[in-house]
PDBQT receptor file of N, H, CA, C and O in Angstrom, charges set to zero:
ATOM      1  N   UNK A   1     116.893 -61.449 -45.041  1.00  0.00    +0.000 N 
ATOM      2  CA  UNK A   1     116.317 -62.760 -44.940  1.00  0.00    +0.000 C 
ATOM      3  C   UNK A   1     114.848 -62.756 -45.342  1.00  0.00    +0.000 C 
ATOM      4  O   UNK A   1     114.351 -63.669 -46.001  1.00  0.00    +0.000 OA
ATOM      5  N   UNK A   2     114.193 -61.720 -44.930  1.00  0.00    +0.000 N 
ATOM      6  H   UNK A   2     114.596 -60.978 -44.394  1.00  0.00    +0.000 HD
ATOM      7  CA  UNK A   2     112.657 -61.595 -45.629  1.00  0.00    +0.000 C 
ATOM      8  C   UNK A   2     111.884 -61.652 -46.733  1.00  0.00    +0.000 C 
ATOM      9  O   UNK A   2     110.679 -61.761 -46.957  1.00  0.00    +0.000 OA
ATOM     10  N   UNK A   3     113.434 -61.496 -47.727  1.00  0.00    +0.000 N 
ATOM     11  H   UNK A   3     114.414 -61.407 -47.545  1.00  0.00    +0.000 HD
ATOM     12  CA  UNK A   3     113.260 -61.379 -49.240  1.00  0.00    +0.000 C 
ATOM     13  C   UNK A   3     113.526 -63.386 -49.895  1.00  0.00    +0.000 C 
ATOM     14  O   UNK A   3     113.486 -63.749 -51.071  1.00  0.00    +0.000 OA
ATOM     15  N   UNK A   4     113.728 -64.120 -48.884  1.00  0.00    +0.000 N 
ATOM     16  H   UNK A   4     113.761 -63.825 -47.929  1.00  0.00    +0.000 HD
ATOM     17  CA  UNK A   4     113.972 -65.674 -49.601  1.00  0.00    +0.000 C 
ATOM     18  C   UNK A   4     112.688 -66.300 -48.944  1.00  0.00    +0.000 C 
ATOM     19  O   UNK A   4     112.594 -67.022 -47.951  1.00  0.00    +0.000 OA
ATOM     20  N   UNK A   5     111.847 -65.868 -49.689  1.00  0.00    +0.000 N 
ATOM     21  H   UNK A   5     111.923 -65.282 -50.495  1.00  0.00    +0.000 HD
ATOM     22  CA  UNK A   5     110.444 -66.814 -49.298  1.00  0.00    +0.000 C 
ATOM     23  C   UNK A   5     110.420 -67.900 -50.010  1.00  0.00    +0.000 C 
ATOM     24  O   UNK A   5     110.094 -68.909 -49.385  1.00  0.00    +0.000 OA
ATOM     25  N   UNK A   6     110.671 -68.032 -51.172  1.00  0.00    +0.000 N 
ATOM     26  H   UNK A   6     110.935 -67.212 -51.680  1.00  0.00    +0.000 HD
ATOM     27  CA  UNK A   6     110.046 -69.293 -52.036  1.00  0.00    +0.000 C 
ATOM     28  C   UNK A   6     110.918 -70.501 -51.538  1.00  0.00    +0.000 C 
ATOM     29  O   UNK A   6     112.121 -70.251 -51.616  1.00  0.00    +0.000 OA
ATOM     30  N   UNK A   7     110.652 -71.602 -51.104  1.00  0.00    +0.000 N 
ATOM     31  H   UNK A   7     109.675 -71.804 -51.041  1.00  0.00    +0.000 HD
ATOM     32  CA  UNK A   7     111.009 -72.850 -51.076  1.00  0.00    +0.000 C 
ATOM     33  C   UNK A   7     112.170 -73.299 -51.706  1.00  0.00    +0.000 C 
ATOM     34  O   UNK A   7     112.235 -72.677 -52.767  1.00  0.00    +0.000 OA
ATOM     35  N   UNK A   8     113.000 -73.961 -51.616  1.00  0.00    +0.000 N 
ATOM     36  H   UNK A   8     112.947 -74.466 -50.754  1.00  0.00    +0.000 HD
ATOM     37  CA  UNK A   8     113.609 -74.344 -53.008  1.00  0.00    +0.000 C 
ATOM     38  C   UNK A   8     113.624 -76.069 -52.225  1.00  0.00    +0.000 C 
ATOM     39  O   UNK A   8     113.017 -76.962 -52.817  1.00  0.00    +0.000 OA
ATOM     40  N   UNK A   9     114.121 -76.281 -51.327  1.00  0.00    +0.000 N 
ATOM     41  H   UNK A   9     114.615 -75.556 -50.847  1.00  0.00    +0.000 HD
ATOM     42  CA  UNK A   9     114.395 -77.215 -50.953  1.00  0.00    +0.000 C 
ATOM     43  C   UNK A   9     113.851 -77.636 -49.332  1.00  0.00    +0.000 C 
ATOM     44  O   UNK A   9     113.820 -76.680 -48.556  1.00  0.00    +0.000 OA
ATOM     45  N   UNK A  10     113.528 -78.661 -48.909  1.00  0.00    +0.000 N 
ATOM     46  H   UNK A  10     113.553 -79.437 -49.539  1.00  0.00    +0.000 HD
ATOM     47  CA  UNK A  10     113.409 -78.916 -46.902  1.00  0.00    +0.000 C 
ATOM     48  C   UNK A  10     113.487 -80.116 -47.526  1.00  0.00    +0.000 C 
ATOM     49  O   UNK A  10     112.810 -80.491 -48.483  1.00  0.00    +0.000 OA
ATOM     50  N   UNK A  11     114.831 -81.048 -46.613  1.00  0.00    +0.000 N 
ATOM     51  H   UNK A  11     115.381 -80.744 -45.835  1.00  0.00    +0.000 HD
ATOM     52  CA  UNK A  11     114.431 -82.511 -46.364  1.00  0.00    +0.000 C 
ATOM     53  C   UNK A  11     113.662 -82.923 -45.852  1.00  0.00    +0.000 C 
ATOM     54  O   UNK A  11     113.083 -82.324 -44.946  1.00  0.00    +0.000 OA
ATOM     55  N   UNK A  12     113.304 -84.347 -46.318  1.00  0.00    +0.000 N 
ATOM     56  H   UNK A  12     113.774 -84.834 -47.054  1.00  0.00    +0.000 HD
ATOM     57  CA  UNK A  12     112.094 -85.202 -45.491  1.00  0.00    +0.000 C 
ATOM     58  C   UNK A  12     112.362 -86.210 -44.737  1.00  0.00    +0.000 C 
ATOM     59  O   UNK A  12     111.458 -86.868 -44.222  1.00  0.00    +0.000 OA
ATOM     60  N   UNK A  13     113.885 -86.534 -44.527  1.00  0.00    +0.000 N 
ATOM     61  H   UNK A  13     114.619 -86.000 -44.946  1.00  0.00    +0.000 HD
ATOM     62  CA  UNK A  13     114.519 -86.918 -43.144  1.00  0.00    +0.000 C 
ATOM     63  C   UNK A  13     115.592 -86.246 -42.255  1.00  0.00    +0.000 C 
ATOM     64  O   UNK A  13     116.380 -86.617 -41.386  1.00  0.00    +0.000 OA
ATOM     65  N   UNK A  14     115.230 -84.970 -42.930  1.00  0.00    +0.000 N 
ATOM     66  H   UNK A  14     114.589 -84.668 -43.636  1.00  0.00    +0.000 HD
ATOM     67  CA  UNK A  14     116.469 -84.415 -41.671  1.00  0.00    +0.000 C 
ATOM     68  C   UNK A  14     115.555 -82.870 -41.492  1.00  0.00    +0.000 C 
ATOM     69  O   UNK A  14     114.697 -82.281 -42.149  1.00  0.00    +0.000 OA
ATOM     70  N   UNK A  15     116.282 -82.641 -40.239  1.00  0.00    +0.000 N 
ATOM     71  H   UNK A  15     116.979 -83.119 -39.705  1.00  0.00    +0.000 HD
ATOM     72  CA  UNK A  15     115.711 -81.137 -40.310  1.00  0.00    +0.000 C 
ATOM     73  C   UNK A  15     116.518 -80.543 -39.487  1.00  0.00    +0.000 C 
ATOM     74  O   UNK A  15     117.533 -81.112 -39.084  1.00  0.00    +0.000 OA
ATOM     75  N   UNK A  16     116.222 -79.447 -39.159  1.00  0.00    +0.000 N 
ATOM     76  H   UNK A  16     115.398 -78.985 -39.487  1.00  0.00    +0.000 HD
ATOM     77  CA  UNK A  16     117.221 -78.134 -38.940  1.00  0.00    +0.000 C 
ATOM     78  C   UNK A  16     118.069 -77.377 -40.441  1.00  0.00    +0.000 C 
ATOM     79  O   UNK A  16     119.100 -76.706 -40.395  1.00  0.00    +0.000 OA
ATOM     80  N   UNK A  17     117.540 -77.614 -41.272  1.00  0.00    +0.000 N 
ATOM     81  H   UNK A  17     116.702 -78.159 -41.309  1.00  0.00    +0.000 HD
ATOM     82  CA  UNK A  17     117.770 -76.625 -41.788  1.00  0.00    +0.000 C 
ATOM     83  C   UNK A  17     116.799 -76.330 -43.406  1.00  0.00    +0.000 C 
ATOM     84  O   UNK A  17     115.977 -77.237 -43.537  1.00  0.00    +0.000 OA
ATOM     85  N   UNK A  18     116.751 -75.452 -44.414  1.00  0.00    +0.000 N 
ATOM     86  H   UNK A  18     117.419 -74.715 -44.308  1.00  0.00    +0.000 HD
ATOM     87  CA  UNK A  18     115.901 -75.552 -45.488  1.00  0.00    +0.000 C 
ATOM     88  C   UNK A  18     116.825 -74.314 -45.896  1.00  0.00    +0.000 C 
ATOM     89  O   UNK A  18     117.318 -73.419 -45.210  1.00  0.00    +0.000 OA
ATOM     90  N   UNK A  19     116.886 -74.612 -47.369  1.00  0.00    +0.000 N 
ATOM     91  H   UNK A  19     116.486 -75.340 -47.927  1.00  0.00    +0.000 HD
ATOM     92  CA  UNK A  19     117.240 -73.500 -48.622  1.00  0.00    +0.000 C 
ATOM     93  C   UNK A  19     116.180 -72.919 -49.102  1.00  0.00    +0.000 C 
ATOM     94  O   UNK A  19     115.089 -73.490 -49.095  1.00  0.00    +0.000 OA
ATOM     95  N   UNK A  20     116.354 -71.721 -49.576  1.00  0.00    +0.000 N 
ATOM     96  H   UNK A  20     117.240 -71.258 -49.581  1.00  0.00    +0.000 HD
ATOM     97  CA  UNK A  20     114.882 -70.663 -50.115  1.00  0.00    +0.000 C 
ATOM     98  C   UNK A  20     115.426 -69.609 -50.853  1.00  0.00    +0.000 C 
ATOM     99  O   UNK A  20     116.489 -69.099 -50.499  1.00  0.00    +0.000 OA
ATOM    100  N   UNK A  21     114.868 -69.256 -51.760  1.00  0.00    +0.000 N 
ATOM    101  H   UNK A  21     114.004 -69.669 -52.048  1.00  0.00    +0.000 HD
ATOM    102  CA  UNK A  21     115.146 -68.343 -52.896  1.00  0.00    +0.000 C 
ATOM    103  C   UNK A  21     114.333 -67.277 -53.050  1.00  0.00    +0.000 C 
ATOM    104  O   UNK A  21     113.440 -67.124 -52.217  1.00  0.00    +0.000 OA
ATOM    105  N   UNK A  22     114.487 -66.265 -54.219  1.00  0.00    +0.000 N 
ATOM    106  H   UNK A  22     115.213 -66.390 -54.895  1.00  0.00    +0.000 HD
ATOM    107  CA  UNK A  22     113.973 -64.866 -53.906  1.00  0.00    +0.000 C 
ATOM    108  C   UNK A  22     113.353 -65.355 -55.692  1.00  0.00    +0.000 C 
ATOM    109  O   UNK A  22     113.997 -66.087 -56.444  1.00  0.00    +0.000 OA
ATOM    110  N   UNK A  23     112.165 -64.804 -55.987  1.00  0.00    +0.000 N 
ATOM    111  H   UNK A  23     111.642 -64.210 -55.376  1.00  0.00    +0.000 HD
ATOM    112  CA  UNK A  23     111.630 -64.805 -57.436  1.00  0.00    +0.000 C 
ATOM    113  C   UNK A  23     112.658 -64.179 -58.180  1.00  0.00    +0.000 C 
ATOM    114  O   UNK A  23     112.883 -64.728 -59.258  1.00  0.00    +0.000 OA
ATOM    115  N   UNK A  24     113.607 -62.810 -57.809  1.00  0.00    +0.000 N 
ATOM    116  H   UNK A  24     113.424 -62.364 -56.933  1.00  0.00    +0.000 HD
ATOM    117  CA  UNK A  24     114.318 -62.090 -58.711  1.00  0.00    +0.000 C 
ATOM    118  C   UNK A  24     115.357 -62.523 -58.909  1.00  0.00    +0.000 C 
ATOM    119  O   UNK A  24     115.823 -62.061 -59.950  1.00  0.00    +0.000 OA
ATOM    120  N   UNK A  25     116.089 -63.308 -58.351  1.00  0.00    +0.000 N 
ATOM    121  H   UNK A  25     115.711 -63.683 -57.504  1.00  0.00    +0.000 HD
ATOM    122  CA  UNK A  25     117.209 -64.204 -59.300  1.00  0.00    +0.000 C 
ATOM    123  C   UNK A  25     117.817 -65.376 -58.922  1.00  0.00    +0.000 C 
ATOM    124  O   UNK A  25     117.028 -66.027 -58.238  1.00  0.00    +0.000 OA
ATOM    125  N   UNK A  26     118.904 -65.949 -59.069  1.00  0.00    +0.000 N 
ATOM    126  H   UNK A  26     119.545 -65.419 -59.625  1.00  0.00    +0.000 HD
ATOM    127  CA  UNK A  26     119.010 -67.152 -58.508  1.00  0.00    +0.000 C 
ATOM    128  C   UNK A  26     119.608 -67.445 -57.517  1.00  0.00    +0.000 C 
ATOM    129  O   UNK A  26     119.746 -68.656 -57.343  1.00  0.00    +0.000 OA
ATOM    130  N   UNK A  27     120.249 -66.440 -56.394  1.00  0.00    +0.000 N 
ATOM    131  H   UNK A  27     120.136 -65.456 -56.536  1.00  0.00    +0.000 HD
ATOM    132  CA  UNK A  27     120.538 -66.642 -55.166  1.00  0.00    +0.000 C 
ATOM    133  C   UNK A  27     119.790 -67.018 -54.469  1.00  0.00    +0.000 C 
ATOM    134  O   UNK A  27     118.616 -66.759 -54.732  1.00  0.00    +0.000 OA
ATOM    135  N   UNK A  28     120.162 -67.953 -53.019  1.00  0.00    +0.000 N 
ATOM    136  H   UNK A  28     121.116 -68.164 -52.806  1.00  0.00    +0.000 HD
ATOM    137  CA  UNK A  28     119.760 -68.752 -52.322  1.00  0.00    +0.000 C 
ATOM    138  C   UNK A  28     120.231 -68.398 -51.230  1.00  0.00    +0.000 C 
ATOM    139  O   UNK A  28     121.226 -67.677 -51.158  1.00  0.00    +0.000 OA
ATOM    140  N   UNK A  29     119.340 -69.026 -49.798  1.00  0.00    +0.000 N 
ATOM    141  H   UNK A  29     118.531 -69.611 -49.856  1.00  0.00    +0.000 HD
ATOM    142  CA  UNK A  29     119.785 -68.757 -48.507  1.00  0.00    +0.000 C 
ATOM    143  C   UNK A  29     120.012 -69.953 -48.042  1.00  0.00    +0.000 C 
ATOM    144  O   UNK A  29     119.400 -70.872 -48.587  1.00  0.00    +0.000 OA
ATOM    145  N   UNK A  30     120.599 -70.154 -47.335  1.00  0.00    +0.000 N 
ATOM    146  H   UNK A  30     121.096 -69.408 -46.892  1.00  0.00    +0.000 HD
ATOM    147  CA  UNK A  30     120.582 -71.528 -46.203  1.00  0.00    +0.000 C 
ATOM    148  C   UNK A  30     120.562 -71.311 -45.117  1.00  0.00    +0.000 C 
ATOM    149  O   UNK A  30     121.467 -70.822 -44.441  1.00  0.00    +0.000 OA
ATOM    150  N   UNK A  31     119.334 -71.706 -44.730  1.00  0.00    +0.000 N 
ATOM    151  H   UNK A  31     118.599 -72.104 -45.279  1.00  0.00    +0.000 HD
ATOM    152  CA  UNK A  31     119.729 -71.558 -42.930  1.00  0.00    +0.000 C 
ATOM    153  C   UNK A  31     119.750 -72.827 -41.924  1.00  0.00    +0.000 C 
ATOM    154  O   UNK A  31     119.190 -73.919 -42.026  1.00  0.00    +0.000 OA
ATOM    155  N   UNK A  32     120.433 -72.398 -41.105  1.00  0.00    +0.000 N 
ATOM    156  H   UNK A  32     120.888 -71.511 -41.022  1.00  0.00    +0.000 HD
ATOM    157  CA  UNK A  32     120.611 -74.021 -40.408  1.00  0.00    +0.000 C 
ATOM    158  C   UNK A  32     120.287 -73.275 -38.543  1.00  0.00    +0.000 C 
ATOM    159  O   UNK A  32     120.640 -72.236 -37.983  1.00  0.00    +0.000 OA
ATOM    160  N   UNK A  33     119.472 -74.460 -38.132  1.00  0.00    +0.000 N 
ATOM    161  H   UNK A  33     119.185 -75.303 -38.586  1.00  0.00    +0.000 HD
ATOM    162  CA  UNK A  33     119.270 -74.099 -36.883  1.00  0.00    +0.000 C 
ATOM    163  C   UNK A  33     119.678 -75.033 -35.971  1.00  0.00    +0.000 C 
ATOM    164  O   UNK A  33     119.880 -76.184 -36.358  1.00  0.00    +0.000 OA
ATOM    165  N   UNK A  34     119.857 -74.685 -34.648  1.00  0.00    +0.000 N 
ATOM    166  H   UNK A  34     119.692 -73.750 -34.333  1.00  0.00    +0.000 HD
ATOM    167  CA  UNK A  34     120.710 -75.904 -34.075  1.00  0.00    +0.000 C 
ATOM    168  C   UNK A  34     121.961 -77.287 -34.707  1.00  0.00    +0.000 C 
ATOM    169  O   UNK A  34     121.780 -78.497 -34.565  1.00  0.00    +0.000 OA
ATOM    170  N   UNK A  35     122.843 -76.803 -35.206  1.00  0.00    +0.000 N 
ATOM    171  H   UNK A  35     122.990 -75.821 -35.322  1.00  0.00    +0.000 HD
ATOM    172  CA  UNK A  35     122.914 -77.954 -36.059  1.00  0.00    +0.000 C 
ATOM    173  C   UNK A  35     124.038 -79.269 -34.956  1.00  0.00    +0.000 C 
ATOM    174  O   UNK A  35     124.313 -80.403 -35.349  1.00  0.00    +0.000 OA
ATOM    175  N   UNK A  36     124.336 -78.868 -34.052  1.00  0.00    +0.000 N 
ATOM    176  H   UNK A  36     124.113 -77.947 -33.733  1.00  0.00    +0.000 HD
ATOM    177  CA  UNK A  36     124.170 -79.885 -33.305  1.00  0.00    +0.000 C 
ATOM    178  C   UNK A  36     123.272 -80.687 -32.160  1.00  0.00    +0.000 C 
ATOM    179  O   UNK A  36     122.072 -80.426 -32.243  1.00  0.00    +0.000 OA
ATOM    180  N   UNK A  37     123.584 -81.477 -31.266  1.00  0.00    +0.000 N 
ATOM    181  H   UNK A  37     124.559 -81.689 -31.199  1.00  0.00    +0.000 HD
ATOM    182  CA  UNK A  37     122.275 -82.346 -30.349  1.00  0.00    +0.000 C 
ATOM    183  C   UNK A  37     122.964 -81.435 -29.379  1.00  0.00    +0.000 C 
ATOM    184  O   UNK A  37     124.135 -81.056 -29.364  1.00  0.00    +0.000 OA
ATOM    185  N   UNK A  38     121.831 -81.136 -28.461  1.00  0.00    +0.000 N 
ATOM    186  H   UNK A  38     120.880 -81.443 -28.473  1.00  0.00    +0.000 HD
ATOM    187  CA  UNK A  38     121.840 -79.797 -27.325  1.00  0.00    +0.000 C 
ATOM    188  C   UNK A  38     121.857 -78.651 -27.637  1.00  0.00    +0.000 C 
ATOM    189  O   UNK A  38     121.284 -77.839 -26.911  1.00  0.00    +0.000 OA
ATOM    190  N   UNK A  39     122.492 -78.249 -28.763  1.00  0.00    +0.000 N 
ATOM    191  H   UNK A  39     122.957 -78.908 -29.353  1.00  0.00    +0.000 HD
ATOM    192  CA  UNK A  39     122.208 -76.830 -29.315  1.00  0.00    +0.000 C 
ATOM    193  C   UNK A  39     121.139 -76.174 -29.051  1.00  0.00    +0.000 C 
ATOM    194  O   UNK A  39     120.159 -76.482 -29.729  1.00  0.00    +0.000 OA
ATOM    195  N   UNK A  40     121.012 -75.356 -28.273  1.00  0.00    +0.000 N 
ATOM    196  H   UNK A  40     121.809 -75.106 -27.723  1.00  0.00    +0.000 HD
ATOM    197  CA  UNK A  40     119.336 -73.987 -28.453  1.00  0.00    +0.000 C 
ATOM    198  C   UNK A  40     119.674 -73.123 -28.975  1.00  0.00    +0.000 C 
ATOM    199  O   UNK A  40     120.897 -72.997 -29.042  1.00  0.00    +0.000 OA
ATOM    200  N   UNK A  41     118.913 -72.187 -29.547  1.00  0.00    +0.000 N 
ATOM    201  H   UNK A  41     117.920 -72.289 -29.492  1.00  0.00    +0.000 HD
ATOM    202  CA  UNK A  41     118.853 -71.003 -30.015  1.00  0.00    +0.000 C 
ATOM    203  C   UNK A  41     119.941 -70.595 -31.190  1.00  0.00    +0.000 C 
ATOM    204  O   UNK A  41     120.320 -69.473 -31.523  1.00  0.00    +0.000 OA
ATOM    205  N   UNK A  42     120.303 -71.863 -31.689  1.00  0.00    +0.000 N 
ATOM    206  H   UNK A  42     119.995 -72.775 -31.418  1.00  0.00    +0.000 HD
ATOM    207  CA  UNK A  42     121.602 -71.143 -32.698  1.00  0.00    +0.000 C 
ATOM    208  C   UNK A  42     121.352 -71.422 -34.117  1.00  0.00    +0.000 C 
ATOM    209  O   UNK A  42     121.031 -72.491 -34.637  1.00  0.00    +0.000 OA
ATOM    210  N   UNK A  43     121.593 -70.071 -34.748  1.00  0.00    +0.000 N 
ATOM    211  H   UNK A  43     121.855 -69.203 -34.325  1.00  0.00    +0.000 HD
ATOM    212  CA  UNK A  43     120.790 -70.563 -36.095  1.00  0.00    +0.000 C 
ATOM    213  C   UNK A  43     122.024 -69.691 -37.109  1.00  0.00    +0.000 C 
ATOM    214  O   UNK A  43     122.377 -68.539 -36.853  1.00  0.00    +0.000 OA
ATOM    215  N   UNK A  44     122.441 -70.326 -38.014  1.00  0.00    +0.000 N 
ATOM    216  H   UNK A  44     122.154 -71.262 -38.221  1.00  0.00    +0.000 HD
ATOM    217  CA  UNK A  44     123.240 -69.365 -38.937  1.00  0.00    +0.000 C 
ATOM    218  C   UNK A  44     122.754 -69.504 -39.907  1.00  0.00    +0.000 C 
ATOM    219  O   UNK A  44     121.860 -70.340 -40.040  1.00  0.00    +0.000 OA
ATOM    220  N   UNK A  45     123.263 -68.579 -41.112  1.00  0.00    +0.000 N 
ATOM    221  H   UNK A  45     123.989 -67.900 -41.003  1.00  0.00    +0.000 HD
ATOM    222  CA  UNK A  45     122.592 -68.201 -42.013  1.00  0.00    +0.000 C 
ATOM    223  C   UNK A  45     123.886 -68.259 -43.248  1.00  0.00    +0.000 C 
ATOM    224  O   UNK A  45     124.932 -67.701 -42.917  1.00  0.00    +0.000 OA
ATOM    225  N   UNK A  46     123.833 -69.026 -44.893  1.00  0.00    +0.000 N 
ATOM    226  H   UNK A  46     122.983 -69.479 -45.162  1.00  0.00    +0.000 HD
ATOM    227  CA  UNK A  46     124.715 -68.695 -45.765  1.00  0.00    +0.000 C 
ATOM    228  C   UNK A  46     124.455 -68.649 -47.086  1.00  0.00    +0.000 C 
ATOM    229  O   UNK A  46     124.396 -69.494 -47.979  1.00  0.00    +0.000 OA
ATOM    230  N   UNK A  47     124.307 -67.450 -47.019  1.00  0.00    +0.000 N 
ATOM    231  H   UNK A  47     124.354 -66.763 -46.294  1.00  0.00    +0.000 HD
ATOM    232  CA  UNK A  47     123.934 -66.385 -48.693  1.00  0.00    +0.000 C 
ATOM    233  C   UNK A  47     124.816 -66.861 -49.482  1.00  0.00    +0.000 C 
ATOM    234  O   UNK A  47     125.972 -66.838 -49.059  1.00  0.00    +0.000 OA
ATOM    235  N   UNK A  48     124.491 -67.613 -51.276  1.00  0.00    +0.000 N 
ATOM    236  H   UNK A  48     123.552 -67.632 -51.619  1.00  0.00    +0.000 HD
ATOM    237  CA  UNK A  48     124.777 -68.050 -51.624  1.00  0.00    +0.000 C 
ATOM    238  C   UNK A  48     124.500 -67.088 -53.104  1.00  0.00    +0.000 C 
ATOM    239  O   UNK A  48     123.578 -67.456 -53.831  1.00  0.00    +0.000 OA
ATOM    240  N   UNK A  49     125.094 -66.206 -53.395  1.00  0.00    +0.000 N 
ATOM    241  H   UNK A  49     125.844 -65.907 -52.805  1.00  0.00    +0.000 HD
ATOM    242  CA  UNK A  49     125.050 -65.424 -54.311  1.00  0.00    +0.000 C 
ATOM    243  C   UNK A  49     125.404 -66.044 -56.117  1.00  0.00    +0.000 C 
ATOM    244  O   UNK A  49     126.474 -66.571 -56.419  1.00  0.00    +0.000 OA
ATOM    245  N   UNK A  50     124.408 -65.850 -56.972  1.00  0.00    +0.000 N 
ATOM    246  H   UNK A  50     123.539 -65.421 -56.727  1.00  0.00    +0.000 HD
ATOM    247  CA  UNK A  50     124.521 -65.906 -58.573  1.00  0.00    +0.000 C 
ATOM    248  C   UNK A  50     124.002 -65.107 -59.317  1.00  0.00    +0.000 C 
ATOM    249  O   UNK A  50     123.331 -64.089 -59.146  1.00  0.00    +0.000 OA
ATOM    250  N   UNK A  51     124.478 -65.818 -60.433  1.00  0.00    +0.000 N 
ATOM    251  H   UNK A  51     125.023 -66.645 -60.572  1.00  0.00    +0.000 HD
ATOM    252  CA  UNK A  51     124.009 -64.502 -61.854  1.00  0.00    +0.000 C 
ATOM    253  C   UNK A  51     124.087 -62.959 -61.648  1.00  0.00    +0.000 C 
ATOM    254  O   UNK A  51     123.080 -62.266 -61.787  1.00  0.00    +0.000 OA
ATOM    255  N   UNK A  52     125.116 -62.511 -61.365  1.00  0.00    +0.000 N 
ATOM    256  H   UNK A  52     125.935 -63.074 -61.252  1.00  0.00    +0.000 HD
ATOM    257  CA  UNK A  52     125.682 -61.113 -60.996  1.00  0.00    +0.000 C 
ATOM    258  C   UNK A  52     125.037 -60.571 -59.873  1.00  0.00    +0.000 C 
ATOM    259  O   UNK A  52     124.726 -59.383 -59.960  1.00  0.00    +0.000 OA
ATOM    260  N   UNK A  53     124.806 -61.086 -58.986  1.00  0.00    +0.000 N 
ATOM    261  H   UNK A  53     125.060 -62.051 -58.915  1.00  0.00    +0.000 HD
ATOM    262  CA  UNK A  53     123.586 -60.720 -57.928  1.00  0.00    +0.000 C 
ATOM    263  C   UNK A  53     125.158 -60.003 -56.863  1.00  0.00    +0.000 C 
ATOM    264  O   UNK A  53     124.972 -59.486 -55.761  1.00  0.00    +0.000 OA
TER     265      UNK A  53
């Protein structure tokens, strides 16, 4: 997860979650935190692998 720093995406009416990418190719992360109402502490994560990665 340390390696998807760059931004790719955060909505500007929703939140709990943001996509982020690595400079070296075009895979992407998604992470989503709480994604329901009452939810604490739950956060998953879905690696979204391209270009032979």
């Amino acid at each position: 997860m340390s390696d998807f720093t760059t931004e790719i995406y955060t909505p500007a009416y929703a939140s709990g979650f943001d996509i982020r990418g690595n400079g070296n190719n075009a895979s992407t992360l998604v992470s989503i935190r709480n994604p329901w109402q009452g939810g604490t502490n739950v956060e998953q994560h879905l690696l979204i692998l391209r270009d032979d990665a």
